[in-house]
Structure formats: structure tokens, C-alpha cells
Backbone as a printed PyTorch tensor [residue, N CA C, xyz], in Angstrom:
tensor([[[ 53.4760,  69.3770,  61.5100],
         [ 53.5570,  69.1870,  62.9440],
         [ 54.7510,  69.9200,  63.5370]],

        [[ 55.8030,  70.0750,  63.0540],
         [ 57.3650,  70.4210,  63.6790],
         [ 56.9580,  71.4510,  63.3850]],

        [[ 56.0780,  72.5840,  61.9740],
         [ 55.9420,  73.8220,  61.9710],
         [ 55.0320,  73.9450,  63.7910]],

        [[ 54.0870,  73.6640,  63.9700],
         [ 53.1810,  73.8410,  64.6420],
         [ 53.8340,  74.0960,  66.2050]],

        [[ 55.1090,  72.7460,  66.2720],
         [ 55.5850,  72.8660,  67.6880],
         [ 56.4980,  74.4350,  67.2190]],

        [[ 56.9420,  75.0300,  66.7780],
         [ 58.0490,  75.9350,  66.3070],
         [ 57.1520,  76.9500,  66.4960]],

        [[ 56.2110,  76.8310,  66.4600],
         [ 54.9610,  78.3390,  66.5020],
         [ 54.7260,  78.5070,  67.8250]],

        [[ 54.6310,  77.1600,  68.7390],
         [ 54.1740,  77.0420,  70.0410],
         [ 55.8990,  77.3120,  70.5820]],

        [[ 56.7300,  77.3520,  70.3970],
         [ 57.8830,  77.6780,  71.2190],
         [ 58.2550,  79.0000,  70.7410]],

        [[ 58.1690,  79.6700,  69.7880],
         [ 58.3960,  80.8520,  69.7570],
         [ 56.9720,  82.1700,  69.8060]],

        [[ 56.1160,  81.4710,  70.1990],
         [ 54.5970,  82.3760,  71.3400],
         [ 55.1650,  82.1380,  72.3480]],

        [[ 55.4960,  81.5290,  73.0320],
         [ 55.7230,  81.0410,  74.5540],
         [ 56.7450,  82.1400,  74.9630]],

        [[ 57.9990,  82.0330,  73.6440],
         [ 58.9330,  82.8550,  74.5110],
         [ 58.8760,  84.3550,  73.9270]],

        [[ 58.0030,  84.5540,  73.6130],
         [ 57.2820,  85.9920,  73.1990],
         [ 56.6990,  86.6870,  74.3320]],

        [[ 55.9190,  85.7540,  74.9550],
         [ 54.9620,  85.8030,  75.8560],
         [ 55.4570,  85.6610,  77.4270]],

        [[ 56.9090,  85.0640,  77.4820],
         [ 57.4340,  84.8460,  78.4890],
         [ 57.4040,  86.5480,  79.2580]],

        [[ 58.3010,  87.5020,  78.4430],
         [ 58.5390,  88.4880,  79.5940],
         [ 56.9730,  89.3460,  80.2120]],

        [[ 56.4100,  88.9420,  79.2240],
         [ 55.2540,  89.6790,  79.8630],
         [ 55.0060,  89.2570,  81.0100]],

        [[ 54.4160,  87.4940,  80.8350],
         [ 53.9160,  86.9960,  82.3040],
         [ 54.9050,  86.6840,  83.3590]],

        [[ 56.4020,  86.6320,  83.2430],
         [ 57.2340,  86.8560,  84.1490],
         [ 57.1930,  88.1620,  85.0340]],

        [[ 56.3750,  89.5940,  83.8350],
         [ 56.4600,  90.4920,  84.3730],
         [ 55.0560,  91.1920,  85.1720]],

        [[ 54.2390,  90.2710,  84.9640],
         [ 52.7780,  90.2460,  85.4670],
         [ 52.9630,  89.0400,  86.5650]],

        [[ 53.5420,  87.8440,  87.2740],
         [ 53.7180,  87.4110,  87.9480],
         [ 54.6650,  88.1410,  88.9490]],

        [[ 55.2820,  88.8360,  88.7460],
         [ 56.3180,  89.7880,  89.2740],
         [ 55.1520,  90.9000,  90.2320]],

        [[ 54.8450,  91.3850,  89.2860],
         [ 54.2520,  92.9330,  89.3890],
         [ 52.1040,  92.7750,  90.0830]],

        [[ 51.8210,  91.3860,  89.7380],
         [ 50.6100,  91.0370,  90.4540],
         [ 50.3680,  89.7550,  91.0370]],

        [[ 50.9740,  88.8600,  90.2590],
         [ 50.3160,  87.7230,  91.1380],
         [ 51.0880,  87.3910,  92.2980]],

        [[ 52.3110,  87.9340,  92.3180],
         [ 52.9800,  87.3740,  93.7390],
         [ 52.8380,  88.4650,  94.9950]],

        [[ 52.4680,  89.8510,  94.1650],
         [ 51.6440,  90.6390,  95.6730],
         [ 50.3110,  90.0060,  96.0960]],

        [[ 49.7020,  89.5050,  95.4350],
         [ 48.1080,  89.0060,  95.6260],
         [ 48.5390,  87.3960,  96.0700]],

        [[ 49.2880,  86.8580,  95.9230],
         [ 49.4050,  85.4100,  96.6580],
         [ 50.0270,  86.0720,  97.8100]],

        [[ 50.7560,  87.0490,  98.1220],
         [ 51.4880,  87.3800,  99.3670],
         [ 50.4210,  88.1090, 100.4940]],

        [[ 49.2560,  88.7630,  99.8740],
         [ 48.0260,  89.5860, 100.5190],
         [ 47.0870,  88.0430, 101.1400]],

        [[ 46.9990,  87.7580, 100.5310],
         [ 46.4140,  86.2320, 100.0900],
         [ 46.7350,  85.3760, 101.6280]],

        [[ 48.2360,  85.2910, 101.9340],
         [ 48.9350,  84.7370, 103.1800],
         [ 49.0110,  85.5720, 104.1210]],

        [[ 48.9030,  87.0910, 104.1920],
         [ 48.7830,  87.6010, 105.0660],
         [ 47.7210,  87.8210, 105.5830]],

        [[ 46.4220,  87.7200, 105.2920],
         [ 45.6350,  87.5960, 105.7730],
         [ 44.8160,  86.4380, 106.5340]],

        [[ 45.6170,  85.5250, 107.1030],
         [ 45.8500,  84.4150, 108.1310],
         [ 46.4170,  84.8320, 109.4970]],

        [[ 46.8610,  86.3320, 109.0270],
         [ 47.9800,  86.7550, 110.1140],
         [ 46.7200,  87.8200, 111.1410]],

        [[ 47.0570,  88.1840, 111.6350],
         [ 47.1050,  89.8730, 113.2940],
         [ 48.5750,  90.2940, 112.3610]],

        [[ 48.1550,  91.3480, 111.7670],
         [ 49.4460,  91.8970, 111.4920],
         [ 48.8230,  93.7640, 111.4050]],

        [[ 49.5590,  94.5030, 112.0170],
         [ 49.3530,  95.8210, 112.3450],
         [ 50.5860,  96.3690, 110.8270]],

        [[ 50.3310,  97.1390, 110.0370],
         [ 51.2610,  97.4420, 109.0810],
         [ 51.6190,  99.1220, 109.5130]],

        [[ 51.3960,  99.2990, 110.8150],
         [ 52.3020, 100.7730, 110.7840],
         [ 52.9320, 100.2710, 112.2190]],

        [[ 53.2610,  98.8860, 112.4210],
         [ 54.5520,  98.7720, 113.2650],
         [ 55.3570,  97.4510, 112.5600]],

        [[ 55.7780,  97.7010, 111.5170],
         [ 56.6870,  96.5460, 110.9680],
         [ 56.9800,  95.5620, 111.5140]],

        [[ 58.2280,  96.5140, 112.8280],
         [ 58.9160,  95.0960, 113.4840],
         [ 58.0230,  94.5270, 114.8070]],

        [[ 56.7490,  94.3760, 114.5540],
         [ 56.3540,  93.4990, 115.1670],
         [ 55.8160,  92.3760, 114.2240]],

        [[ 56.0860,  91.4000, 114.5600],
         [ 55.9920,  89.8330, 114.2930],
         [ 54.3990,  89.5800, 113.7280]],

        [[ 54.2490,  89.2100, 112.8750],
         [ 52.3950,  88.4780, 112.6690],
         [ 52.3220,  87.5140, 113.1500]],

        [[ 50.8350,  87.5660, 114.0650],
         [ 50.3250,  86.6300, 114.7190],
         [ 49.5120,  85.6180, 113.8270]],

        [[ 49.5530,  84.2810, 113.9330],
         [ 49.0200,  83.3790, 112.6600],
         [ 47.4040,  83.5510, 113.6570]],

        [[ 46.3620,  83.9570, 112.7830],
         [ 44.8150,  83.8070, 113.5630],
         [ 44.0450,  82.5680, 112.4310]],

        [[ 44.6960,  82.0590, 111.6150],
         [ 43.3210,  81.5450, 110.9970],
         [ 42.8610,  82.0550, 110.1580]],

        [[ 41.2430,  81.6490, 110.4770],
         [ 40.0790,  82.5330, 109.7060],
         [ 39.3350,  83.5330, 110.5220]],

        [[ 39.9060,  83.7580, 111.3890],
         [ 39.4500,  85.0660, 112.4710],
         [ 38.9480,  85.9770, 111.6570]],

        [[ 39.9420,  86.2160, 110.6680],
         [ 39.9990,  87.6190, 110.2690],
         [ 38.6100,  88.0210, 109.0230]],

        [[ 38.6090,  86.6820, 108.4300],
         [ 37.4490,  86.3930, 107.3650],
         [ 36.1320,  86.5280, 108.3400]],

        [[ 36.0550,  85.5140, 109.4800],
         [ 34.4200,  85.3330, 110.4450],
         [ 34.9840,  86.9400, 110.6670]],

        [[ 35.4460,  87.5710, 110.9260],
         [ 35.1780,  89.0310, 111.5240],
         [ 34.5880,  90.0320, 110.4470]],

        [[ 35.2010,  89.7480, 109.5670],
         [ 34.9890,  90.6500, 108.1900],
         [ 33.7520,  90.3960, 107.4320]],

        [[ 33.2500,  89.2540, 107.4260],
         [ 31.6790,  88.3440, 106.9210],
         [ 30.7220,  88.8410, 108.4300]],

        [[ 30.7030,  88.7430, 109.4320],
         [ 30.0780,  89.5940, 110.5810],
         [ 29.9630,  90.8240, 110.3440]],

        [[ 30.8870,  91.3050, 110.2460],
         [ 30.3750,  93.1160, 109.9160],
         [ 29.6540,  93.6980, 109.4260]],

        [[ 28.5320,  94.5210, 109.7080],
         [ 27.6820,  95.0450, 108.9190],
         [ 28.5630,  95.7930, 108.0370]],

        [[ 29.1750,  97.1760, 108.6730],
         [ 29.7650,  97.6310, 107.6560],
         [ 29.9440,  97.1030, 106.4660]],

        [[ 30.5760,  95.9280, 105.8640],
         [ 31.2850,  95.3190, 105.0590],
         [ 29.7130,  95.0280, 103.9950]],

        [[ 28.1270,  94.5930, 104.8730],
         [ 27.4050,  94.6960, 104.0170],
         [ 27.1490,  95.9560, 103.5090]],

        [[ 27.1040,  96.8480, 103.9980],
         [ 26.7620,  98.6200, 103.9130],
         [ 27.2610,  98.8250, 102.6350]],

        [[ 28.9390,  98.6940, 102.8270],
         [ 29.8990,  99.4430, 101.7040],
         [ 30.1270,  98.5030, 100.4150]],

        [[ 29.6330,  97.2680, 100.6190],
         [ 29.6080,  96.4770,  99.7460],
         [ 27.9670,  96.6860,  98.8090]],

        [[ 27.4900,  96.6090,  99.2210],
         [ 25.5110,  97.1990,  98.8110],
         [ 26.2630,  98.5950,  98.1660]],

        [[ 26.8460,  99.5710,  98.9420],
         [ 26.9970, 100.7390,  98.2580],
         [ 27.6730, 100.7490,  96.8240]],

        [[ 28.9940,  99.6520,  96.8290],
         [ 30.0180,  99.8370,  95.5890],
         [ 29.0590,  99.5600,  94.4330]],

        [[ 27.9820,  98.2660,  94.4420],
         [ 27.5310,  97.6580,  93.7680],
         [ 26.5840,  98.9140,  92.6950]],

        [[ 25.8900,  99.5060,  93.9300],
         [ 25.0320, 100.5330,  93.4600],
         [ 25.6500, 101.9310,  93.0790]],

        [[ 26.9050, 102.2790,  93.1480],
         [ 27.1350, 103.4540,  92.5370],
         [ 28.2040, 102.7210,  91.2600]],

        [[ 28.6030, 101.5970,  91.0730],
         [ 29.0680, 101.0920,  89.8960],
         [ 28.1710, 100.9030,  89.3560]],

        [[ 26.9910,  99.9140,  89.5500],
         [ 25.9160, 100.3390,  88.0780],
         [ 25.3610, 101.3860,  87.6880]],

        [[ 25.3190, 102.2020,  88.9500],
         [ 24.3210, 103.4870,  88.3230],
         [ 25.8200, 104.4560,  87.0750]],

        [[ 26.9860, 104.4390,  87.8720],
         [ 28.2210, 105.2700,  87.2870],
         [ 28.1380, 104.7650,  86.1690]],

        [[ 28.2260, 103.4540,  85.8720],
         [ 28.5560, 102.8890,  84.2040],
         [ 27.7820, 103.0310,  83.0340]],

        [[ 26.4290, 102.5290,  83.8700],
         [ 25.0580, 102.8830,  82.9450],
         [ 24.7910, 104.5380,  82.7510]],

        [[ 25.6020, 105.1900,  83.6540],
         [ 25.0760, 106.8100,  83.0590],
         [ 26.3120, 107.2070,  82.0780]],

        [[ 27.5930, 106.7450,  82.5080],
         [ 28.6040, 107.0060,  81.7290],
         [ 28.3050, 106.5110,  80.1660]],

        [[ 27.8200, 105.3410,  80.0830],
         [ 27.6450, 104.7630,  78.8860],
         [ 26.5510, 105.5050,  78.1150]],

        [[ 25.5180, 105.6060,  78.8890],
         [ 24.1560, 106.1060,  78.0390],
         [ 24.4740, 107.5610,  77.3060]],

        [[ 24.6440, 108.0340,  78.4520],
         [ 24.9300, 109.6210,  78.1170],
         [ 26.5320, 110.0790,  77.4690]],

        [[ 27.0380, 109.0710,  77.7660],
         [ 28.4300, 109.1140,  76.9020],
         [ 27.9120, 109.0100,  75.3340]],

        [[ 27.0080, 107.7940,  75.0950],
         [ 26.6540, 107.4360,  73.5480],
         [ 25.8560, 108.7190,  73.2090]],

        [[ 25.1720, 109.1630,  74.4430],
         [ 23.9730, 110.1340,  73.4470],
         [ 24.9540, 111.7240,  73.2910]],

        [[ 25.6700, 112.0400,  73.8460],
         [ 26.3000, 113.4850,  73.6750],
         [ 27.2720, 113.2530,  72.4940]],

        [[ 28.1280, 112.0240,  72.1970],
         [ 28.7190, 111.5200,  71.0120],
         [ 28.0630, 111.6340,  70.2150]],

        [[ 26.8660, 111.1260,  69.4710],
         [ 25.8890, 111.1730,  68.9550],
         [ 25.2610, 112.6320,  68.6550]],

        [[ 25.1550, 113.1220,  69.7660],
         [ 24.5950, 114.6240,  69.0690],
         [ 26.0500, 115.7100,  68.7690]],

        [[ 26.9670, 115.4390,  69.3660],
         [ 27.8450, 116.0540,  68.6380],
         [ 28.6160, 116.0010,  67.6140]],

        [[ 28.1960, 114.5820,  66.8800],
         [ 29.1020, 114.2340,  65.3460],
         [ 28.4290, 115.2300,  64.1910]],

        [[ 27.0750, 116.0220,  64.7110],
         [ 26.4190, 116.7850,  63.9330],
         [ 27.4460, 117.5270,  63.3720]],

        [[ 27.4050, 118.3130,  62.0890],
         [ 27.6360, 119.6570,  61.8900],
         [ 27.5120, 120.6210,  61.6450]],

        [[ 26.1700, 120.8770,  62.7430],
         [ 25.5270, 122.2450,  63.0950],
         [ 26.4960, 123.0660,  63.7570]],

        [[ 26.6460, 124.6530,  63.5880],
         [ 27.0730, 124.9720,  64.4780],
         [ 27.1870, 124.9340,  66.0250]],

        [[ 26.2160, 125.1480,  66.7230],
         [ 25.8120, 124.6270,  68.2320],
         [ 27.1170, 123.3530,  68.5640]],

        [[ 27.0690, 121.7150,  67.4420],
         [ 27.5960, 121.0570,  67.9910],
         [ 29.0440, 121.7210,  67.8890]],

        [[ 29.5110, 122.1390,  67.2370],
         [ 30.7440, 122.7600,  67.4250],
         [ 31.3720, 123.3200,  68.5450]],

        [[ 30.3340, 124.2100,  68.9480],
         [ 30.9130, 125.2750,  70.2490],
         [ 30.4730, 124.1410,  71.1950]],

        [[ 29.9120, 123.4340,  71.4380],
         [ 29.5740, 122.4530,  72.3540],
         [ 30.9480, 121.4740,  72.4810]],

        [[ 31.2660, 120.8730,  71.1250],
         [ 32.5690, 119.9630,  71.3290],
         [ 34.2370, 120.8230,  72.0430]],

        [[ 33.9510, 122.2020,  71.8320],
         [ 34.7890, 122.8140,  71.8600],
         [ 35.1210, 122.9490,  73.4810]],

        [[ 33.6100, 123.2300,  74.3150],
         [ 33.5070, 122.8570,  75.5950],
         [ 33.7560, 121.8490,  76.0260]],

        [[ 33.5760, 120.4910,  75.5480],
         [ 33.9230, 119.5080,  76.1690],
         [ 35.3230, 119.0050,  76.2690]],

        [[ 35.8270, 119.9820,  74.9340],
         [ 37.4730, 119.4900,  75.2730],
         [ 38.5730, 120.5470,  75.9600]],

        [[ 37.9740, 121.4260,  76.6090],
         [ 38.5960, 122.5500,  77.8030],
         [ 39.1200, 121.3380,  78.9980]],

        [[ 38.6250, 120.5900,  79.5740],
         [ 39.3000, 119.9230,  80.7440],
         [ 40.4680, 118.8060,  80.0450]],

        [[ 40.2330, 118.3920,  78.1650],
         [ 41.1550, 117.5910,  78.0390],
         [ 42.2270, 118.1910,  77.4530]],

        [[ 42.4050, 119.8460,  77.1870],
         [ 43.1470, 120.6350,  77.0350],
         [ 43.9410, 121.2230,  78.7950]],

        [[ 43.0680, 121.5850,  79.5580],
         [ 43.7970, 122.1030,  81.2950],
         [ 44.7080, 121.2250,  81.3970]],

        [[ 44.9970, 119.5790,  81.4850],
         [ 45.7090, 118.7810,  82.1250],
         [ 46.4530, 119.0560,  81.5690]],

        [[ 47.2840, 118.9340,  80.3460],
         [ 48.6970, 118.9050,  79.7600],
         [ 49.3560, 120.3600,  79.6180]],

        [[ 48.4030, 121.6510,  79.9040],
         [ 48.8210, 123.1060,  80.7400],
         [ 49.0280, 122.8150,  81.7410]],

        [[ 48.3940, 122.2130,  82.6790],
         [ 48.6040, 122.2350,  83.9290],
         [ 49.9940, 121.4690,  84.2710]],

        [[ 50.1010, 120.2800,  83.8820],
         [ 51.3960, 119.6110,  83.8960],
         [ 52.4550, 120.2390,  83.5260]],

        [[ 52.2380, 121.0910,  82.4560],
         [ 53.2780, 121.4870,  81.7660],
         [ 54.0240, 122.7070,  82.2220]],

        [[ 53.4160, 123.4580,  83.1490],
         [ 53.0020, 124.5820,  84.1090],
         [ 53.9020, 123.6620,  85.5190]],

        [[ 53.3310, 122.9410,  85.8490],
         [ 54.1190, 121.7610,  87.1670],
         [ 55.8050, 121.8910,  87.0110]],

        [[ 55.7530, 121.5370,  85.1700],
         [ 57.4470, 120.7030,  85.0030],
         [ 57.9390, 121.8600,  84.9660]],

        [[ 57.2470, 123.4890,  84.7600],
         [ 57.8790, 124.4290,  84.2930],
         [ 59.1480, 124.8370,  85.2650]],

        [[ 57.7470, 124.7310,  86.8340],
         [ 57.9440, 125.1730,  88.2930],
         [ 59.0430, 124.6220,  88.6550]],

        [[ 58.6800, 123.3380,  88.7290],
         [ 59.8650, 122.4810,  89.1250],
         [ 61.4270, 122.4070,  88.8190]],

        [[ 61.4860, 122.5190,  86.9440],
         [ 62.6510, 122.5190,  86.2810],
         [ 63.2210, 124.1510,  86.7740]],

        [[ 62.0790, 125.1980,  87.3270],
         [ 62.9850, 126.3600,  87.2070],
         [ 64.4140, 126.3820,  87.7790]],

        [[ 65.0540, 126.8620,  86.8420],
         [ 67.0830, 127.1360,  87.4780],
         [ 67.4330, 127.4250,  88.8540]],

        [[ 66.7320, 128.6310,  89.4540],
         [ 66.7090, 129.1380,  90.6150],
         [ 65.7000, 128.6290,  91.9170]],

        [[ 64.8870, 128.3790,  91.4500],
         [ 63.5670, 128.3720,  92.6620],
         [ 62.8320, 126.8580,  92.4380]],

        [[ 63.2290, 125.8800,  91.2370],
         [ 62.9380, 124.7090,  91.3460],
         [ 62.8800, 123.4460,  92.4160]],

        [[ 62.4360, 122.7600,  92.7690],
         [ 62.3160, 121.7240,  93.2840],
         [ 63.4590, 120.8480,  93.0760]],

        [[ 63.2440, 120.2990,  91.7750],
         [ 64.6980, 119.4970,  91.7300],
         [ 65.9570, 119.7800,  91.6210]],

        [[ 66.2870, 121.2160,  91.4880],
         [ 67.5660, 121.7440,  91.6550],
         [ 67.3080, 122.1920,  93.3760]],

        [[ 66.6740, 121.7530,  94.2310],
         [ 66.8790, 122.0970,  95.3440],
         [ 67.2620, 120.9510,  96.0260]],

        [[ 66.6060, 119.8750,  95.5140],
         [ 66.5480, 118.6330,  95.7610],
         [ 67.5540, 117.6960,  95.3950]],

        [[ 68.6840, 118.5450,  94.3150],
         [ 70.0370, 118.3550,  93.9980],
         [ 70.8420, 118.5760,  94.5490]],

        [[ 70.6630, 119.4790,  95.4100],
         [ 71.4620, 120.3120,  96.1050],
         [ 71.7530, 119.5510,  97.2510]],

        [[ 70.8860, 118.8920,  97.8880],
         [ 71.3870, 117.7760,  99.2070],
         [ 72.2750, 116.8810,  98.5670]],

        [[ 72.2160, 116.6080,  97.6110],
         [ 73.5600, 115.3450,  96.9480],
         [ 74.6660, 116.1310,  96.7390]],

        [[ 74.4830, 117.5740,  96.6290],
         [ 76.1610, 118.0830,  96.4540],
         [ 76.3630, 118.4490,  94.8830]],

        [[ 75.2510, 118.5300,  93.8860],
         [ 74.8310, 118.6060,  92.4800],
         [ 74.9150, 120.0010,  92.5600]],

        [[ 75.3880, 120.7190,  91.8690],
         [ 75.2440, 122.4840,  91.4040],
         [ 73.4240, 122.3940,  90.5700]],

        [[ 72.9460, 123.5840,  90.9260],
         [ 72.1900, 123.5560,  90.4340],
         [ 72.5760, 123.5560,  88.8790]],

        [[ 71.0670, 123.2770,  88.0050],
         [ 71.6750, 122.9980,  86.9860],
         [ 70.1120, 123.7210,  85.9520]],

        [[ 70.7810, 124.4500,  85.0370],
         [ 70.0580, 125.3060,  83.9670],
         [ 68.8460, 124.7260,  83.1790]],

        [[ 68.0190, 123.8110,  83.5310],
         [ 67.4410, 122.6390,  82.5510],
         [ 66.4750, 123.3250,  81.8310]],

        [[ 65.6020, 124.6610,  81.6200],
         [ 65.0520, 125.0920,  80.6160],
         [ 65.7110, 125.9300,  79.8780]],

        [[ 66.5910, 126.5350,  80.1570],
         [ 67.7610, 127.5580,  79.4010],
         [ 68.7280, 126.3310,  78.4590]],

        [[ 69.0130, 125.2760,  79.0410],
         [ 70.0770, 124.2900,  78.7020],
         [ 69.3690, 123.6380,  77.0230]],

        [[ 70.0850, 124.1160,  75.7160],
         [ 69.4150, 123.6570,  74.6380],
         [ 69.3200, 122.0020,  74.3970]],

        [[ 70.1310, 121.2570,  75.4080],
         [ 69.8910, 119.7320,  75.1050],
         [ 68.7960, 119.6480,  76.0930]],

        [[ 68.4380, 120.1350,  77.0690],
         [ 67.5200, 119.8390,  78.0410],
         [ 66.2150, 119.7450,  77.4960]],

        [[ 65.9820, 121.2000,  77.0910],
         [ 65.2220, 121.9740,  76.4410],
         [ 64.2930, 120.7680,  75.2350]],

        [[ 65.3750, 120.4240,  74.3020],
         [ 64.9220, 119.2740,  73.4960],
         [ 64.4320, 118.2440,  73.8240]],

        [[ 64.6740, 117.4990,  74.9870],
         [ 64.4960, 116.5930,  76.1320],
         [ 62.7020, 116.8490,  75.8070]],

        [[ 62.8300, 118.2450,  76.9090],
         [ 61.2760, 118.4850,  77.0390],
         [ 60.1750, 118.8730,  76.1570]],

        [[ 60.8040, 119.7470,  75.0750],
         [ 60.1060, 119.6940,  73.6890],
         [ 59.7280, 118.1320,  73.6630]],

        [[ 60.2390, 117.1340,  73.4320],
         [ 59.9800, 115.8860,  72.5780],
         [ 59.1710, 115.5330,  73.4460]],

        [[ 59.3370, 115.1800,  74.8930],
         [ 57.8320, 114.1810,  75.4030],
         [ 57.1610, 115.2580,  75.2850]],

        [[ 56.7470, 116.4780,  75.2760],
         [ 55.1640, 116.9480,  74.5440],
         [ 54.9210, 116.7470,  73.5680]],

        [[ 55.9510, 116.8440,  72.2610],
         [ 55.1690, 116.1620,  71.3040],
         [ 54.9390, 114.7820,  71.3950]],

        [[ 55.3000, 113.9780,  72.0600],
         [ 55.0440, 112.5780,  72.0330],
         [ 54.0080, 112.6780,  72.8790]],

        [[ 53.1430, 113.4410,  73.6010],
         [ 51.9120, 113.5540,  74.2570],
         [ 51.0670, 113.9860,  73.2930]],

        [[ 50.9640, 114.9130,  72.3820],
         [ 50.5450, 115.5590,  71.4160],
         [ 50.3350, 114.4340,  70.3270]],

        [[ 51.8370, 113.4580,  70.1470],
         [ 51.2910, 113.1420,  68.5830],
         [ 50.1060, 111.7270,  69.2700]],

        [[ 50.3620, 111.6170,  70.8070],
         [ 49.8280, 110.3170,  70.8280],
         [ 47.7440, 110.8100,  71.1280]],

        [[ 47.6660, 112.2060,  71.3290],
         [ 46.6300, 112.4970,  71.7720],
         [ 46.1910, 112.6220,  70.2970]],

        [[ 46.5180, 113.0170,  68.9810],
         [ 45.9220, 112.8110,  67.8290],
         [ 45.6580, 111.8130,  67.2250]],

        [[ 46.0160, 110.9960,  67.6010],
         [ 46.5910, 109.2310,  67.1850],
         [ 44.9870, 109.0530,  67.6100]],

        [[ 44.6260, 109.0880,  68.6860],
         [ 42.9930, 108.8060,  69.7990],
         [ 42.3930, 109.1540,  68.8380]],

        [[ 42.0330, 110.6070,  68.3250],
         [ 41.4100, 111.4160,  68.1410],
         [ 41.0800, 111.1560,  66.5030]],

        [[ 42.1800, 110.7440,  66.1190],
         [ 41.9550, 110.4310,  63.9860],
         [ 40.8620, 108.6060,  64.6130]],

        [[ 42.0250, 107.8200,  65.5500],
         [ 41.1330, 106.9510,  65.7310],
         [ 39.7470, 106.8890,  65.8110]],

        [[ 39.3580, 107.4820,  66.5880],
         [ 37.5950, 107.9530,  67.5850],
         [ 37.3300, 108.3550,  66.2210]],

        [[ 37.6040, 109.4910,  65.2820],
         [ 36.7860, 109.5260,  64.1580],
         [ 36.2650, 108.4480,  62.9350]],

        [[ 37.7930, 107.9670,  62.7730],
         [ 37.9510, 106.9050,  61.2930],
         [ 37.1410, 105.5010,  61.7280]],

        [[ 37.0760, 105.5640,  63.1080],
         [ 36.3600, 103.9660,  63.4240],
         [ 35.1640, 104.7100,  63.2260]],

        [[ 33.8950, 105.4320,  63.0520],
         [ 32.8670, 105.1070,  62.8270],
         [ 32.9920, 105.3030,  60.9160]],

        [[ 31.8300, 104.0040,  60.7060],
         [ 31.6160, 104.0990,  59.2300],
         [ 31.0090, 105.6960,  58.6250]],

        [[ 31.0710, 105.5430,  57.2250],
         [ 30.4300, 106.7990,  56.9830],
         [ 28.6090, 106.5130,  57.0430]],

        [[ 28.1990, 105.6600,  56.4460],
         [ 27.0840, 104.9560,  56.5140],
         [ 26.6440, 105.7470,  58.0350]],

        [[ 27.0040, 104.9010,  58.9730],
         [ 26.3660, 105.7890,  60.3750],
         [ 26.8570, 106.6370,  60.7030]],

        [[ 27.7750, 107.6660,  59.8820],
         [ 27.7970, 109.0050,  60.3180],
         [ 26.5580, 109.7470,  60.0010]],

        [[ 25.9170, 109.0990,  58.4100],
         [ 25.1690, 110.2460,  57.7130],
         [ 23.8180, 109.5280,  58.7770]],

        [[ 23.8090, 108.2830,  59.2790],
         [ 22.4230, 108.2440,  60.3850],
         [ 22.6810, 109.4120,  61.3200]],

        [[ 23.8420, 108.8370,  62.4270],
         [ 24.3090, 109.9700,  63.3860],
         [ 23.3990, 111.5570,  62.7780]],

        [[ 23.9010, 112.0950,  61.6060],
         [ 23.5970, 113.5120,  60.9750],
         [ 22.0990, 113.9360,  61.2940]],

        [[ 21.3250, 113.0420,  61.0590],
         [ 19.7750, 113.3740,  60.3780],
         [ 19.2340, 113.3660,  61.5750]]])
């Protein structure tokens, strides 16, 4: 029994910073959305005061067609989006675990857009970090900061080497995953 309470007090305070930090970060914006919507409150003039209405705001919002329109709409492009994502997600997985050639140059296509983003970003930080013509050495410059060398600079430099590989080692991490979770058993189905 004393093991049992000792298990239940040290989950609890395991578990504490999370939901301190999920009560923080959601439930007290959503109890605060929650109370403001009792209010007449205009949010692109601050300092004016909220007016307390009630349930005005609910009978107005349940009246609206609109609200049936776009609500009918979410419903119907979330099932149709999920059910095509899923179906055709399983069946192109499926035909590409082959190892025919075809699936090859095919997988090779599909991973061009998950190759662009981390060029493209990487291309962004290039712009930005440049010495001369950067963003944030311009943007230093209103604080009174000298510009400052950050891709020439060899500690910098290391800086930015490491979060790509920590993008890199975490994008292989997915990728050994996505393979090693299917059995071999239904790979050699997948095959045939």
C-alpha cells in the first residue's frame, strides 16, 4: 500500500509541469475565450470596454445561415480530405514498398517536396545570417549591435552546422522508423 501511495506521488509530480504547462498554454486561453464571449467586444479597439450581452452572441451565431453553410462545408471537406488521405496514402505506400524499378524512381519523386523545405529554409537562414545584407544584422543595428560575421564566424558556423544535423538525424530516425515498423511477413505480401 505505502509502495502504491509513493507511485501515485511521484506520477503526479512528474506530471505536474506538463499540466501546469497545458493549463497555462490552453485551458486558461479557452476558459478566457469561453468569458468573452458574453461580451460586445470589438478586438481591433482594445481600449474600449466589453459590453456584457448575454447569449446575444450565441442566438446570433445559431441564426445564421452562414454558420450552417461553413459548418455543412468543414464537415464535408474533412471527411472527404481524410478518407482520400488515408486510402490513397495506404495504397501508394503499398505500391511503393515494391522493388521494382518504377517503384524506385516513383519514391524518389515523392520525396522532392520533403527534400525543397529544409533547402529552402536553409537558403532563408543563409539570407538572413548574411554579414552584409542580412536581416538580422540590420535588425541589430537599431539596438546599436555592430554587425556581426555569423556564417564566416567558426563558433557560429558550428551553431548552424548542428541544428541541421539535428534536422537530418531526426528526419532518419522517421524514416528507419516507417520502415522497421512493418513486419517482414507483410512486406513479402506488400511485394507480390
Amino acid at each position: 500500500m505505502q509502495k502504491r501511495r509513493s507511485d501515485k506521488a511521484s506520477t503526479w509530480f512528474f506530471l505536474a509541469p506538463a499540466l501546469i504547462f497545458l493549463s497555462i498554454t490552453a485551458l486558461f486561453p479557452l476558459l478566457y475565450s469561453l468569458y468573452l464571449s458574453f461580451f460586445r467586444l470589438k478586438i481591433n479597439r482594445p481600449n474600449q470596454s466589453p459590453v456584457f450581452v448575454g447569449l446575444e452572441n450565441y442566438i446570433r451565431m445559431f441564426t445564421d445561415s452562414l454558420l450552417h453553410t461553413s459548418t455543412w462545408n468543414t464537415i464535408l471537406f474533412a471527411v472527404i480530405s481524410v478518407t482520400l488521405e488515408v486510402v490513397l496514402g495506404l495504397m501508394l505506400a503499398m505500391i511503393l514498398c515494391s522493388d521494382k524499378m518504377w517503384a524506385r524512381i516513383v519514391t524518389s519523386l515523392f520525396m522532392i517536396p520533403m527534400i525543397m523545405a529544409p533547402v529552402a529554409i536553409g537558403t532563408m537562414w543563409r539570407m538572413m545570417l548574411d554579414g552584409t545584407t542580412g536581416v538580422i544584422n540590420y535588425l541589430l543595428g537599431f539596438v546599436g549591435i555592430a554587425p556581426v560575421q555569423w556564417l564566416s564566424n567558426a563558433m557560429m558556423a558550428k551553431i548552424a552546422e548542428l541544428r541541421v544535423k539535428y534536422d537530418l538525424h531526426m528526419r532518419v530516425e522517421r524514416y528507419a522508423a516507417d520502415e522497421g515498423g512493418i513486419p517482414e511477413a507483410d512486406r513479402r505480401f506488400m511485394k507480390e
